[in-house]
C-alpha atoms as a printed R data frame, in Angstrom:
    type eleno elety resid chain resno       x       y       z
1   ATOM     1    CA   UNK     A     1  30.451   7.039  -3.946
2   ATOM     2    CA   UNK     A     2  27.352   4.730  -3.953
3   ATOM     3    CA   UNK     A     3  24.025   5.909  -4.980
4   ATOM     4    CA   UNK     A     4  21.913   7.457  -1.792
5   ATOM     5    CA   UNK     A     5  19.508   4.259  -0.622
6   ATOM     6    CA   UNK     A     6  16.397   4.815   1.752
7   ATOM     7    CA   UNK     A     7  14.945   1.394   2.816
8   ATOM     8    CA   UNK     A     8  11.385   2.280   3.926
9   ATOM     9    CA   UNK     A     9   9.649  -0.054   6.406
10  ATOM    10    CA   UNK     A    10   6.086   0.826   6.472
11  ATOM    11    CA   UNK     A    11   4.682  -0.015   9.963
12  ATOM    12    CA   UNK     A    12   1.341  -0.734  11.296
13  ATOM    13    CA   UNK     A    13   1.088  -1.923  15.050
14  ATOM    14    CA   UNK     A    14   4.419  -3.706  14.481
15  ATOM    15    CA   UNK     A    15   6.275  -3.274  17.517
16  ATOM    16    CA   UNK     A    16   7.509  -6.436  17.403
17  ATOM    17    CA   UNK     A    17   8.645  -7.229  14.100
18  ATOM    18    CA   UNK     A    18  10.705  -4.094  14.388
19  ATOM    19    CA   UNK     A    19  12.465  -4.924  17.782
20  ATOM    20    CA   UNK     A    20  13.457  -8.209  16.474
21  ATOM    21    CA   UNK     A    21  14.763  -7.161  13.195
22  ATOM    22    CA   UNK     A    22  15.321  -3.541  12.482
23  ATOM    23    CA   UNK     A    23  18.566  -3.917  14.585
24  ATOM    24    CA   UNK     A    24  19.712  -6.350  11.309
25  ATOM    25    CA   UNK     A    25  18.851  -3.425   8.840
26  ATOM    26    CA   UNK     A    26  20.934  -0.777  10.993
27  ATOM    27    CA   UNK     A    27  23.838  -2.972  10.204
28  ATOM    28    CA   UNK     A    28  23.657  -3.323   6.620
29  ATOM    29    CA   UNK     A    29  26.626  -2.533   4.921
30  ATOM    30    CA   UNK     A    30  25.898  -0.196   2.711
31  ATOM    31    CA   UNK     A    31  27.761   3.445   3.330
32  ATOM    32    CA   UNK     A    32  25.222   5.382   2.016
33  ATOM    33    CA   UNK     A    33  22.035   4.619   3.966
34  ATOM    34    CA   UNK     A    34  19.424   6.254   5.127
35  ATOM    35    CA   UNK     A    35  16.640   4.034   7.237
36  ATOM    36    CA   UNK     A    36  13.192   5.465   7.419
37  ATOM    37    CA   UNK     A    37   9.794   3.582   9.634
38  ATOM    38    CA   UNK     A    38   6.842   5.377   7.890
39  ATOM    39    CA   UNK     A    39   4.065   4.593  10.142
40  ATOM    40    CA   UNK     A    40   0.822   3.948   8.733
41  ATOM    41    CA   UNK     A    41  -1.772   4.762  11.589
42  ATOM    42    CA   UNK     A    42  -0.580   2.245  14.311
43  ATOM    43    CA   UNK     A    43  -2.296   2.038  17.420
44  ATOM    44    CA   UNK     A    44   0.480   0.795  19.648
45  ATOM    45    CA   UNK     A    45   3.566   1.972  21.143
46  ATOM    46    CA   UNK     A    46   5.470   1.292  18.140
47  ATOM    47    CA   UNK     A    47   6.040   5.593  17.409
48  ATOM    48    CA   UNK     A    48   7.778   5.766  20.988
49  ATOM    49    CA   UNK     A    49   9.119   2.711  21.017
50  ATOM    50    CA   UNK     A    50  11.238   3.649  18.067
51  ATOM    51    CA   UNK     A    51  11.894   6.939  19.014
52  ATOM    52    CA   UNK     A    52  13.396   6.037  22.271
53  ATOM    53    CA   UNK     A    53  15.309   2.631  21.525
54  ATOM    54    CA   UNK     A    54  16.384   3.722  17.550
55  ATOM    55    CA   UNK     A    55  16.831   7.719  17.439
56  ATOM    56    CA   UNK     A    56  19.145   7.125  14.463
57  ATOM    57    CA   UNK     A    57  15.702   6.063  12.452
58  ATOM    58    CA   UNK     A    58  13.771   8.765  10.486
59  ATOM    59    CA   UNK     A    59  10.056   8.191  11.464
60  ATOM    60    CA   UNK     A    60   7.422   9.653   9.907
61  ATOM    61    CA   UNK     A    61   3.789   8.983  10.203
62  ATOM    62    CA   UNK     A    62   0.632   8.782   8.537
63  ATOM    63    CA   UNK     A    63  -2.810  10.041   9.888
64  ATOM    64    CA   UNK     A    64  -4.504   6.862   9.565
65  ATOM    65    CA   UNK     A    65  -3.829   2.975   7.973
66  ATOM    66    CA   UNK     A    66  -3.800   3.674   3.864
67  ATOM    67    CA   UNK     A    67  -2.627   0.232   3.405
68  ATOM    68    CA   UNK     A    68   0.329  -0.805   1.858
69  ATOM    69    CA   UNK     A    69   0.065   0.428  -1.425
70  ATOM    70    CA   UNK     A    70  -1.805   4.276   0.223
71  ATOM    71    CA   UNK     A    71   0.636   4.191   2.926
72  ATOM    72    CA   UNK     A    72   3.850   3.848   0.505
73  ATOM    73    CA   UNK     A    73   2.874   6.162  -1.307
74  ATOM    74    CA   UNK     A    74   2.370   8.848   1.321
75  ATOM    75    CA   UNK     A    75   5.391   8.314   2.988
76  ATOM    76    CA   UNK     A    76   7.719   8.407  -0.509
77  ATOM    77    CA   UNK     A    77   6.331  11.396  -1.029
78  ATOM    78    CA   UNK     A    78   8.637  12.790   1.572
79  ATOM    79    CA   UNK     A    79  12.063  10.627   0.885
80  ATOM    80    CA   UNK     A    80  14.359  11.565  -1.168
81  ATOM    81    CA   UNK     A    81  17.105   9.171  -2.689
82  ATOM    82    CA   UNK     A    82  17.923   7.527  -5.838
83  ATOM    83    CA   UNK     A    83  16.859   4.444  -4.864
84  ATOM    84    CA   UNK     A    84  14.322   3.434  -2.337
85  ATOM    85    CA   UNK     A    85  13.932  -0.154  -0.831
86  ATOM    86    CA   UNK     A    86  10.489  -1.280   0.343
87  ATOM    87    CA   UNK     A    87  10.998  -3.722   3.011
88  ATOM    88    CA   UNK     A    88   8.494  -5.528   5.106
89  ATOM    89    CA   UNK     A    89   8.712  -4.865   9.121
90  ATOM    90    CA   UNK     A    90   8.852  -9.130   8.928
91  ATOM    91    CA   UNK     A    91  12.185  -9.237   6.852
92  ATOM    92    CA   UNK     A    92  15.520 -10.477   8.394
93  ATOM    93    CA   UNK     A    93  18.373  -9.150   6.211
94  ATOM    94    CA   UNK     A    94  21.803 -10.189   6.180
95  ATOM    95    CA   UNK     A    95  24.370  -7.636   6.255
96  ATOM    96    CA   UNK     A    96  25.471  -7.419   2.428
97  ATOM    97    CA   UNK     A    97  22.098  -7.614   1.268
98  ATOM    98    CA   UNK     A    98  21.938  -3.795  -0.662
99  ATOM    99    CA   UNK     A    99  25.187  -3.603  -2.265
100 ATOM   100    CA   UNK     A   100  24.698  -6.547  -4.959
101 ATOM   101    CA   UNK     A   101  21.027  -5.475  -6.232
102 ATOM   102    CA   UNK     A   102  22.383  -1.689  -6.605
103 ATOM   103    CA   UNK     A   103  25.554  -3.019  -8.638
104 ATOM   104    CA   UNK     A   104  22.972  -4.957 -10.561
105 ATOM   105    CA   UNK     A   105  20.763  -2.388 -11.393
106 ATOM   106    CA   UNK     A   106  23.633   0.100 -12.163
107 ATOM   107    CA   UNK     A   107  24.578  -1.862 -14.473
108 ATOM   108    CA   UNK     A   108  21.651  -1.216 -16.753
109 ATOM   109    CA   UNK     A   109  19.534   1.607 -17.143
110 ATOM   110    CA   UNK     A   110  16.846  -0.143 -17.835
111 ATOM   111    CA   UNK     A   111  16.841  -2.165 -14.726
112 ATOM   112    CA   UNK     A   112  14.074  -0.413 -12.909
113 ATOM   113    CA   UNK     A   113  13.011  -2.590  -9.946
114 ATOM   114    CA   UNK     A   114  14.314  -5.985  -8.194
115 ATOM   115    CA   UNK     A   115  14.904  -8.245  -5.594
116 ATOM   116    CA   UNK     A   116  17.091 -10.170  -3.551
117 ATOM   117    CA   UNK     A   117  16.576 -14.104  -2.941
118 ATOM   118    CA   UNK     A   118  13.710 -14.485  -0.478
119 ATOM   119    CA   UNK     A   119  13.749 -16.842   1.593
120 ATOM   120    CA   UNK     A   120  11.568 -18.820   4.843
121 ATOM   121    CA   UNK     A   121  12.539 -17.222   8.487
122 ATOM   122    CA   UNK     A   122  11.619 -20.063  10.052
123 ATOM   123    CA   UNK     A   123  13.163 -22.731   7.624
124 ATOM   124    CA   UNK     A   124  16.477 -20.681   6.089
125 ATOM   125    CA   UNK     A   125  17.279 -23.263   3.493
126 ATOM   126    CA   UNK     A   126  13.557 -22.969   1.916
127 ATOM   127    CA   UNK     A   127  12.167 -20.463  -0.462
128 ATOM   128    CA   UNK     A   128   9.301 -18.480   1.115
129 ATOM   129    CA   UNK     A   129   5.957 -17.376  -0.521
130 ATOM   130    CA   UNK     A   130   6.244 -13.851  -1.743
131 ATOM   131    CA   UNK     A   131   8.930 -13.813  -3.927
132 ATOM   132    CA   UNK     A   132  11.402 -16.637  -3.617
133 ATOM   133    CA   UNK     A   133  13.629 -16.180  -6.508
134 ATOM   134    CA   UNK     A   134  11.638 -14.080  -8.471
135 ATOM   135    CA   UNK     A   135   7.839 -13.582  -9.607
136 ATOM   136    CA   UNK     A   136   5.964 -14.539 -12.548
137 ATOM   137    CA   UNK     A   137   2.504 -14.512 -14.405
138 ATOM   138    CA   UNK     A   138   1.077 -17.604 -15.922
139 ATOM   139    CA   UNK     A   139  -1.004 -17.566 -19.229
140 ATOM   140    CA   UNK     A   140  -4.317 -15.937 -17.460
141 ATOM   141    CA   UNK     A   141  -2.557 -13.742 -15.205
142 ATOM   142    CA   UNK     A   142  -1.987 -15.780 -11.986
143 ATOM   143    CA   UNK     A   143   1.065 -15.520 -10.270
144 ATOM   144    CA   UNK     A   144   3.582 -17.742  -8.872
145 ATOM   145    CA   UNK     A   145   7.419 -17.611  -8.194
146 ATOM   146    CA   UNK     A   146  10.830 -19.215  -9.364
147 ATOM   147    CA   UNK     A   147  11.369 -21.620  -6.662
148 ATOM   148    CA   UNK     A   148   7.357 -21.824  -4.912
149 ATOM   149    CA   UNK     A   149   4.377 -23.125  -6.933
150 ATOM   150    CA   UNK     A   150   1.225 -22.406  -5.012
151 ATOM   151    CA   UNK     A   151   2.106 -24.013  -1.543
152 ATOM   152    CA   UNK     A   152   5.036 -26.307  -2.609
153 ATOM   153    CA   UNK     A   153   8.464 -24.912  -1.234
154 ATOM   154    CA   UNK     A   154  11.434 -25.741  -2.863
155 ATOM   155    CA   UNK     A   155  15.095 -26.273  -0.565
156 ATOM   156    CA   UNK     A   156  17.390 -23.855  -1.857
157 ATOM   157    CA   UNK     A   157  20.497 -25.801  -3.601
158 ATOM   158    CA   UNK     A   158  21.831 -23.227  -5.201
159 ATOM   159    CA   UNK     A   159  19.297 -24.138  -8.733
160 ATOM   160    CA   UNK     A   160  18.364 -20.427  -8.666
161 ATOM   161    CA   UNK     A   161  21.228 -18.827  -8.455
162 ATOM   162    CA   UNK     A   162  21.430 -16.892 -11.746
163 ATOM   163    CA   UNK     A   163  20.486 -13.198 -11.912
164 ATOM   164    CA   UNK     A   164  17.237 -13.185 -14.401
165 ATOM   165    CA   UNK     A   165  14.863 -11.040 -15.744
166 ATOM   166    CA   UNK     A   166  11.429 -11.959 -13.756
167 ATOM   167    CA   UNK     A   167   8.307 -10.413 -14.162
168 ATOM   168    CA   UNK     A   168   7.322  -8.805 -10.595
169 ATOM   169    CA   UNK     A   169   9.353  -8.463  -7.279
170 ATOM   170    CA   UNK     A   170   8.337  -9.286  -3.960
171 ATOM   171    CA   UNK     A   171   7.107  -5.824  -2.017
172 ATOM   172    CA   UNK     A   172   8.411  -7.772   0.706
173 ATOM   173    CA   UNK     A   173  11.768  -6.451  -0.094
174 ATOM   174    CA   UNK     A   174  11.080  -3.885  -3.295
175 ATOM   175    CA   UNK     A   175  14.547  -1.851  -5.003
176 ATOM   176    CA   UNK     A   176  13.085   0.719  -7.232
177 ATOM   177    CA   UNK     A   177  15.034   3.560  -8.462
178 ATOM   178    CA   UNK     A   178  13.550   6.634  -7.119
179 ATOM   179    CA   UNK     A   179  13.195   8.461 -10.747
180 ATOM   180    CA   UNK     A   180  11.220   5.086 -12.425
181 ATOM   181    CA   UNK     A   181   8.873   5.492  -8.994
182 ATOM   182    CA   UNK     A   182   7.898   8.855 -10.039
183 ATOM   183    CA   UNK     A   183   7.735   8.073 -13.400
184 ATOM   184    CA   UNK     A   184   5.118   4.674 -13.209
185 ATOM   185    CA   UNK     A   185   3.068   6.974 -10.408
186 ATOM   186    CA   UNK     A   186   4.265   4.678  -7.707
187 ATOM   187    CA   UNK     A   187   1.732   2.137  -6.328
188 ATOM   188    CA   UNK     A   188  -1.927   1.923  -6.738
189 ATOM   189    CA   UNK     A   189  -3.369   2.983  -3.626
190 ATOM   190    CA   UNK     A   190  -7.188   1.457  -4.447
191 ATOM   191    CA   UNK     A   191  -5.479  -2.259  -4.455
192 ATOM   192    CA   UNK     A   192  -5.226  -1.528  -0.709
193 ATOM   193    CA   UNK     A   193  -2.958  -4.215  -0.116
194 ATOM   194    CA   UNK     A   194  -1.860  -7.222  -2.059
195 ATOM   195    CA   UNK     A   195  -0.482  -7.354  -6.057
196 ATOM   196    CA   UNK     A   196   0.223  -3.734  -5.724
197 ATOM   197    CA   UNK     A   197   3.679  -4.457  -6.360
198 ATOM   198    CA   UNK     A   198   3.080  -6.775  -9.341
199 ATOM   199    CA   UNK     A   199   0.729  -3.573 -11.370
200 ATOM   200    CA   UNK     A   200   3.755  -1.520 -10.845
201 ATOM   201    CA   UNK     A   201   6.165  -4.044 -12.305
202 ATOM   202    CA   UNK     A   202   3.189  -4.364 -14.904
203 ATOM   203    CA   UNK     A   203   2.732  -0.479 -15.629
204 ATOM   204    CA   UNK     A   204   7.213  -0.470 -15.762
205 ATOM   205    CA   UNK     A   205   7.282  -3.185 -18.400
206 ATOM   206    CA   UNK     A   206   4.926  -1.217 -20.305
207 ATOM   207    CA   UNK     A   207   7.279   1.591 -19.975
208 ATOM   208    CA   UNK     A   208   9.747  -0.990 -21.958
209 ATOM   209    CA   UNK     A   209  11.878  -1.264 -18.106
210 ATOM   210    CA   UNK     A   210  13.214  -4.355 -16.671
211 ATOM   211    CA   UNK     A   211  12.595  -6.169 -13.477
212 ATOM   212    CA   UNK     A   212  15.034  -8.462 -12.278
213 ATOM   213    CA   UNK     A   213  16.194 -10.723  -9.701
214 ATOM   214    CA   UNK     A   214  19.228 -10.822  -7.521
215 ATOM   215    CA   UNK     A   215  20.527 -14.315  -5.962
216 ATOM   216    CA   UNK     A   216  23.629 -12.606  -4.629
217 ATOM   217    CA   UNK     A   217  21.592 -10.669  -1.949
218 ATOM   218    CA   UNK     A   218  19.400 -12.912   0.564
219 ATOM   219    CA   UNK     A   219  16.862 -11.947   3.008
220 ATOM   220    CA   UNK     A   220  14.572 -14.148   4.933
221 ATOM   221    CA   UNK     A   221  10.982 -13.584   5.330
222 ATOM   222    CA   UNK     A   222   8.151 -14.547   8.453
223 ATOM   223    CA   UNK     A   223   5.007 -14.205   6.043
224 ATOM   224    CA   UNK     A   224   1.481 -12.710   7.135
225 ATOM   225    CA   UNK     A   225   3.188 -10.466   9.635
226 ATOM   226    CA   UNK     A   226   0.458  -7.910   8.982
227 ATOM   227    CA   UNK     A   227  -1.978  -9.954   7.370
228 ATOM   228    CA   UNK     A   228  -2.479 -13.524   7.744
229 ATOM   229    CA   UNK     A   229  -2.362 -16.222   4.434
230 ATOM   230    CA   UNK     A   230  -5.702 -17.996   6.430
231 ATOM   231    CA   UNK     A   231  -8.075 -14.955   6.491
232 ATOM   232    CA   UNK     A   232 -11.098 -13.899   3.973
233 ATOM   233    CA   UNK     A   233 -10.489 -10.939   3.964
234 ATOM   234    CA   UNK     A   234  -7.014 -11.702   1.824
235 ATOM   235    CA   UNK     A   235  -8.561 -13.556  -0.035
236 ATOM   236    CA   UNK     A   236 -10.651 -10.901  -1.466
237 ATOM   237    CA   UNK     A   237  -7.706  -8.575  -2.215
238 ATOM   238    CA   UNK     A   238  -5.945 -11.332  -4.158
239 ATOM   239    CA   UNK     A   239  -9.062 -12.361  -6.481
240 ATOM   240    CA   UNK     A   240 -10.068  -8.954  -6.932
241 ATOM   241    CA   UNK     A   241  -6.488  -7.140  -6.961
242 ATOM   242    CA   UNK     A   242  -5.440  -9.351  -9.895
243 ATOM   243    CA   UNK     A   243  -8.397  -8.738 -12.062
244 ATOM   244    CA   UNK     A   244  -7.784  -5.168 -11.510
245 ATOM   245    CA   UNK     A   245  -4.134  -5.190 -12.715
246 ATOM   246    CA   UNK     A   246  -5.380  -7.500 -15.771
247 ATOM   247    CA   UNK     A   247  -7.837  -4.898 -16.873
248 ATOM   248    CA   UNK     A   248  -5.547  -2.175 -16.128
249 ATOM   249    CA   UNK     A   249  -2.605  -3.422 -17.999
250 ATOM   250    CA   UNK     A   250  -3.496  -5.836 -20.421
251 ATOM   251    CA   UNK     A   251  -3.791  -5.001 -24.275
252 ATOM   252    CA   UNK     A   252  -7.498  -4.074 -24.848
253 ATOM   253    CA   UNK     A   253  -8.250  -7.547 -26.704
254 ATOM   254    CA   UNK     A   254  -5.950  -9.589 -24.444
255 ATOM   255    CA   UNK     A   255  -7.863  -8.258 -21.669
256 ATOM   256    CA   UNK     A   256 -11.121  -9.533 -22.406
257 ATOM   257    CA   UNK     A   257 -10.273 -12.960 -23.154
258 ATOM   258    CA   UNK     A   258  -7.652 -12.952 -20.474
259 ATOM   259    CA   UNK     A   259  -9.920 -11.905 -17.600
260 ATOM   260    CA   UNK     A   260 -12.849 -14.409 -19.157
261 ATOM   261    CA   UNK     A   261 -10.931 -17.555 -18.945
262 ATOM   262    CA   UNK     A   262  -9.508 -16.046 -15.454
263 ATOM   263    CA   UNK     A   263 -13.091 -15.601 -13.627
264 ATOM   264    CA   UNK     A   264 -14.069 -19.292 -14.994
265 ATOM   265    CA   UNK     A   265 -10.662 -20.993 -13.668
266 ATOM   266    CA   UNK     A   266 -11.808 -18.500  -9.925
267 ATOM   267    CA   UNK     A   267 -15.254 -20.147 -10.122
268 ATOM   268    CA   UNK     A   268 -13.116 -23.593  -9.902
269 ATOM   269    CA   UNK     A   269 -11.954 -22.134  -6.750
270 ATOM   270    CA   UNK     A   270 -15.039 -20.829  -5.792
271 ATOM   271    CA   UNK     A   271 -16.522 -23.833  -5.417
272 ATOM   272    CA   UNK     A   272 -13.454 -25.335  -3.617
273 ATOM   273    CA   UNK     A   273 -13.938 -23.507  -0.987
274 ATOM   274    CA   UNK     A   274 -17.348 -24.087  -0.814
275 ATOM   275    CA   UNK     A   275 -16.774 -28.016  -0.520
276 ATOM   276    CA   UNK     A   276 -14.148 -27.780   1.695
277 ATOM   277    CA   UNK     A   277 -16.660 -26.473   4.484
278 ATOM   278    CA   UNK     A   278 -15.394 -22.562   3.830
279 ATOM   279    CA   UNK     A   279 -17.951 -20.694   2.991
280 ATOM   280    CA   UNK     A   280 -16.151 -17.018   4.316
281 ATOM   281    CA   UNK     A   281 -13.715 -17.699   1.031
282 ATOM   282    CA   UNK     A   282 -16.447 -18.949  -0.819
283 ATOM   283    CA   UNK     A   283 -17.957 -15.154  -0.228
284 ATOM   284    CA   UNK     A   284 -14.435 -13.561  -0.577
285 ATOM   285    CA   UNK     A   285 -14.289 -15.189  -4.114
286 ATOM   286    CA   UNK     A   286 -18.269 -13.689  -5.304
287 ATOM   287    CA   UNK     A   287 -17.415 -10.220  -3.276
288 ATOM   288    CA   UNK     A   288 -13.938  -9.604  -5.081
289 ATOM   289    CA   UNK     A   289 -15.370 -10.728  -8.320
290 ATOM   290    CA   UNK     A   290 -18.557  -8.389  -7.793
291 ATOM   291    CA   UNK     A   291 -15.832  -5.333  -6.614
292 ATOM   292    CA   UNK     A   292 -13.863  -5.537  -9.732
293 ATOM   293    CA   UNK     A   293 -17.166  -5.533 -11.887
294 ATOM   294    CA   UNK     A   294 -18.267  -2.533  -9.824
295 ATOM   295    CA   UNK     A   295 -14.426  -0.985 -10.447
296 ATOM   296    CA   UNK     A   296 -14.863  -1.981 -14.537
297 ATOM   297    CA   UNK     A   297 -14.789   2.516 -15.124
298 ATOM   298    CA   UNK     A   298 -12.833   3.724 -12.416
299 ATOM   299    CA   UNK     A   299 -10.274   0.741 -13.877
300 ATOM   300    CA   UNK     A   300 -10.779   1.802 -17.444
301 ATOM   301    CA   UNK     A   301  -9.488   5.321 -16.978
302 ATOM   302    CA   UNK     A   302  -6.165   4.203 -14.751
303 ATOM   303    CA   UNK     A   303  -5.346   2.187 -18.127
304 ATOM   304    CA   UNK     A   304  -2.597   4.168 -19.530
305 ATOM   305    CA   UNK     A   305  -2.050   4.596 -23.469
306 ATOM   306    CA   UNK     A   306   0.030   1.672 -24.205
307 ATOM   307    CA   UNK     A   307   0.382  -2.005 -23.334
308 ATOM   308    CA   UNK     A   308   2.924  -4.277 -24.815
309 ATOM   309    CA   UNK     A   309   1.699  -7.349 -25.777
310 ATOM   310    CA   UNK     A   310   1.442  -9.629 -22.966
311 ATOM   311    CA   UNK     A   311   3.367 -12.863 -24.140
312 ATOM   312    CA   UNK     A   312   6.367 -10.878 -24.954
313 ATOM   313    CA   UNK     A   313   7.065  -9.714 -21.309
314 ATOM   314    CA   UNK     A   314   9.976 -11.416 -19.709
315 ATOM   315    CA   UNK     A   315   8.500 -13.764 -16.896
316 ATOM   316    CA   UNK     A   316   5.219 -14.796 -18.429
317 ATOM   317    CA   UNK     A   317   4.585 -18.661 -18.556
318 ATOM   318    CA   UNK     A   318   2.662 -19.347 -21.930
319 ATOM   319    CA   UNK     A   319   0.953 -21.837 -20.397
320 ATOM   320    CA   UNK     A   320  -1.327 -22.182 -17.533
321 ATOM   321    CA   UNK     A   321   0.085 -22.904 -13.883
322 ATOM   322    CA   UNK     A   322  -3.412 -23.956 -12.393
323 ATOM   323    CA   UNK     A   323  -3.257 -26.769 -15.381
324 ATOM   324    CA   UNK     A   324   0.268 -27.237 -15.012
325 ATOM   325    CA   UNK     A   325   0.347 -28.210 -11.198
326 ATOM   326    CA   UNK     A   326  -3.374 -29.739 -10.612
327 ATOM   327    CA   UNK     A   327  -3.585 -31.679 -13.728
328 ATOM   328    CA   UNK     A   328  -0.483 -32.242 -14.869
329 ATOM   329    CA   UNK     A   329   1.418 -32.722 -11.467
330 ATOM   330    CA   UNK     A   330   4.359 -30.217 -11.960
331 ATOM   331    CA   UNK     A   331   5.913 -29.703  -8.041
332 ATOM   332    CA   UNK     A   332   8.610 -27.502  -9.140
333 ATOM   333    CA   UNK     A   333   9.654 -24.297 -11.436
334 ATOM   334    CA   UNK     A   334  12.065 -26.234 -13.508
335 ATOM   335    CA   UNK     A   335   9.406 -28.721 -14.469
336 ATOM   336    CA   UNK     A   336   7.633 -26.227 -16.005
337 ATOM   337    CA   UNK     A   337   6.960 -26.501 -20.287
């Protein structure tokens, strides 16, 4: 018998992302399934929309919006399964999409998370932003994916079709075993939203587990179903968020010349914004930069006893992508020296 699977969907005033595609996860073939809508706070109908149009769904709801990372975390709390999948209300599955990544991570016990191939919605022979084939960390911590550098999409032709070791998964569509959850302390609900997924991979690898990537299981992704990619306020979690996760997981040394060269390469950004006539991202930048000073103690003690050194984790570019696209030009993942 397969392993028992929950695939969480953590809603907030998502009505319609779950109308149009939870009816796709119901049919996953998979024969030992459970589907669970943890609802984070929502303010629309979505509660009684679900409970009269899906009864076969196991909803249970938070008091208020914890964010992604806050909300997850509330709502595991009450599954139980060996392996939970954290899927995005904005995810289109195909109907063998569990089966492969299980096999996969069965096969190894030190397989602790993965992904399937993620993939555009709109455009189903693209890659799509958060995750693609697989996530990595440049150099200085930035992160990019196996088949999208910043916002260059590559056309799936089958180049990525190799199961790898990465080094984060998409928490657009998250496996974790259930027992390596509990173990890592699940996700860090202070990020709020945005790179949660990546510290956990982080705080795993450090734990001398493996994340890996699937290309035998697809899903396709809208993007900014929750959140839009054009708003400040994102902006803010990502440039904050990531120098959070350096100082949390970094070796001690690594982290301070790390996160040094990091805030100079976000001033270059800073001041893109600021010439391109937006001066909301321009503040994002200074406020998530002045947040993770503020943070620098609360930070310190999450930092647990031992970090690997950072250039041995699979999925780290030795070099930096910022250099690597700007300067040097480099469109796509297989360019990459």
């Amino acid at each position: 018998m397969n392993p028992s699977v929950a695939v969480v969907i953590l809603n907030w005033n998502g009505r319609s992302w779950l109308e149009k595609f939870l009816p796709g996860v119901l049919k996953s073939s998979y024969d030992n399934l459970q589907v669970v809508v943890g609802d984070n706070g929502s303010t629309d109908d979505s509660v009684e929309f679900l409970a009269i149009n899906f009864p076969t769904v196991k909803i249970l709801k938070n008091e208020a919006n914890y964010g992604f990372a806050g909300g997850y975390n509330k709502i595991l709390e009450r599954v139980e399964a060996d392996y939970f999948i954290l899927l995005n209300s904005d995810v289109e599955v195909t109907p063998n999409w569990i089966q492969p990544i299980i096999d996969l991570m069965k096969s190894d016990e030190k397989i602790a998370a993965a992904q399937p191939k993620i993939k555009f919605q709109q455009e189903k022979s693209q890659f799509e932003y958060a995750g693609a084939a697989g996530g990595y960390l440049d150099v200085y911590g930035y992160p990019f994916c196996r088949g999208r550098l910043f916002n260059i999409y590559e056309t799936d032709n089958g180049q990525y079709n190799d199961a790898k070791e990465i080094f984060w998964a998409s928490g657009a569509s998250f496996f974790i075993k259930s027992k390596c959850w509990l173990e890592a302390g699940g996700l860090d609900a202070d990020l709020f939203a945005h790179m949660e997924e990546i510290d956990l991979c982080w705080r795993l690898k450090n734990l001398n587990y493996k994340v890996v990537y699937c290309p035998d299981s697809e899903v396709f992704h809208v993007g900014g179903g929750t959140l839009q990619t054009e708003n400040p306020f994102k902006t803010y979690l990502n440039f904050r968020n990531n120098l959070i996760i350096m100082q949390k997981n970094l070796p001690f040394g690594d982290a301070i010349f790390r996160i040094s060269i990091r805030m100079c390469i976000d001033f270059i950004a800073w001041w893109h914004f600021l010439l391109s006539g937006k001066p909301k991202f321009t503040m994002a930048v200074s406020k998530g930069h002045w947040h993770f000073l503020k943070s620098l103690l609360k930070t310190a003690a999450k930092r647990s006893a031992y970090q690997k050194p950072y250039l041995k984790h699979a999925g780290v570019y030795k070099n930096s992508i910022v250099w690597a696209f700007f300067i040097k030009k480099v469109k796509w993942f297989s360019q990459l020296t």
